[in-house]
RONU-383119 format. One line per field, with one value per residue (C-alpha): residue number from 0; residue in three letters; z, x, y. Coordinates in steps of 0.02 Angstrom, whole numbers, plus 50000, padded with zeros to 5 digits. Each point is the difference from the previous one (the first is absolute). Layout:
num = (NUM; ...)
residu = (ala; ...)
pz = (Z; ...)
px = (X; ...)
py = (Y; ...)
***
This chain:
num = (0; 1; 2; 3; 4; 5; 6; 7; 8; 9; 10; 11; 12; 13; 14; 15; 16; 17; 18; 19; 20; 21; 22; 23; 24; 25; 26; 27; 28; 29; 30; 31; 32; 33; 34; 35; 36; 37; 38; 39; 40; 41; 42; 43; 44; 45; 46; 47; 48; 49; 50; 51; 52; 53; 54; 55; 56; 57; 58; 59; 60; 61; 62; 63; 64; 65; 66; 67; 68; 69; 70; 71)
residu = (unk; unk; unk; unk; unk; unk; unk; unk; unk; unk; unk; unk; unk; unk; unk; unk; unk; unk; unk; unk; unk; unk; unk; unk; unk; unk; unk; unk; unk; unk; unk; unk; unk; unk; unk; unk; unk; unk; unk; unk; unk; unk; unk; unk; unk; unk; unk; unk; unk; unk; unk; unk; unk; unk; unk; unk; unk; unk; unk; unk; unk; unk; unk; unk; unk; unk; unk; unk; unk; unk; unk; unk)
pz = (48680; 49929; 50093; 49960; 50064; 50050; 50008; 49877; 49942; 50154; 50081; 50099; 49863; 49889; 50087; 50045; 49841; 49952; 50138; 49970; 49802; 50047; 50107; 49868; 50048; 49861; 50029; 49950; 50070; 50016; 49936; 49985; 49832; 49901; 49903; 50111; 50101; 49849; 50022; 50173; 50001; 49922; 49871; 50021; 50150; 49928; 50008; 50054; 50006; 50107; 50128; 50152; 49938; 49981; 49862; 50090; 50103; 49866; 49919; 50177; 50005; 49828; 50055; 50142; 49919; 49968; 50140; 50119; 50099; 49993; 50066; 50055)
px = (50577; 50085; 49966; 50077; 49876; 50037; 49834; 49926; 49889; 49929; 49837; 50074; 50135; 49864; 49893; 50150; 50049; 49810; 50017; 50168; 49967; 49825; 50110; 50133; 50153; 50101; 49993; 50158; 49964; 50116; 49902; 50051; 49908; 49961; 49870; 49904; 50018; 49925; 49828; 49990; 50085; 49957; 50068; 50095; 50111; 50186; 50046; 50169; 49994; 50122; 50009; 50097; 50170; 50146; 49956; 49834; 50114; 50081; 49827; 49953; 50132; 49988; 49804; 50037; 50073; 49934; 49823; 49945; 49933; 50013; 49838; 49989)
py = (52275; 49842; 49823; 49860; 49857; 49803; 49897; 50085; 49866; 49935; 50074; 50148; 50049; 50010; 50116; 50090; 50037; 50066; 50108; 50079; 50002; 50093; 50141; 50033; 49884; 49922; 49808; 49874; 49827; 49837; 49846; 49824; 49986; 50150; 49923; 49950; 50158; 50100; 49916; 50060; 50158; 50175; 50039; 50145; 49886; 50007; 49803; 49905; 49820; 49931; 49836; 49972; 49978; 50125; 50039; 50071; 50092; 50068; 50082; 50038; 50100; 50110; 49988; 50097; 50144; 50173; 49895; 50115; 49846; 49819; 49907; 49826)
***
């Protein structure tokens, strides 16, 4: 299954993601800073760096498509 995954980089998003990467889900996550996402993330995660703003909403949005789940 696709998820699309806020938080990614804290301490639960990141044990999430192990997790769900471990039983065969497909894993885009939203990140403020993509760089420094890479160092804590796998590297298989599909990346979109986007803050609060519209335009966040915006990439939320076209994020969201073709997810089977969004988890924050």
């Amino acid at each position: 299954m696709k998820l699309l995954v806020t938080g990614a980089t804290g301490r639960l998003g990141q044990v999430f993601i192990v997790q769900a990467l471990a039983k065969g889900h497909e894993i885009t996550a939203i990140v403020r800073n993509a760089e420094n996402a890479k160092l804590v993330l796998p590297k298989n995660v599909v990346l979109v760096e986007a803050g609060l703003t519209k335009e966040f909403l915006e990439k939320l949005e076209n994020a969201c498509k073709n997810q089977g789940v969004l988890v924050h």
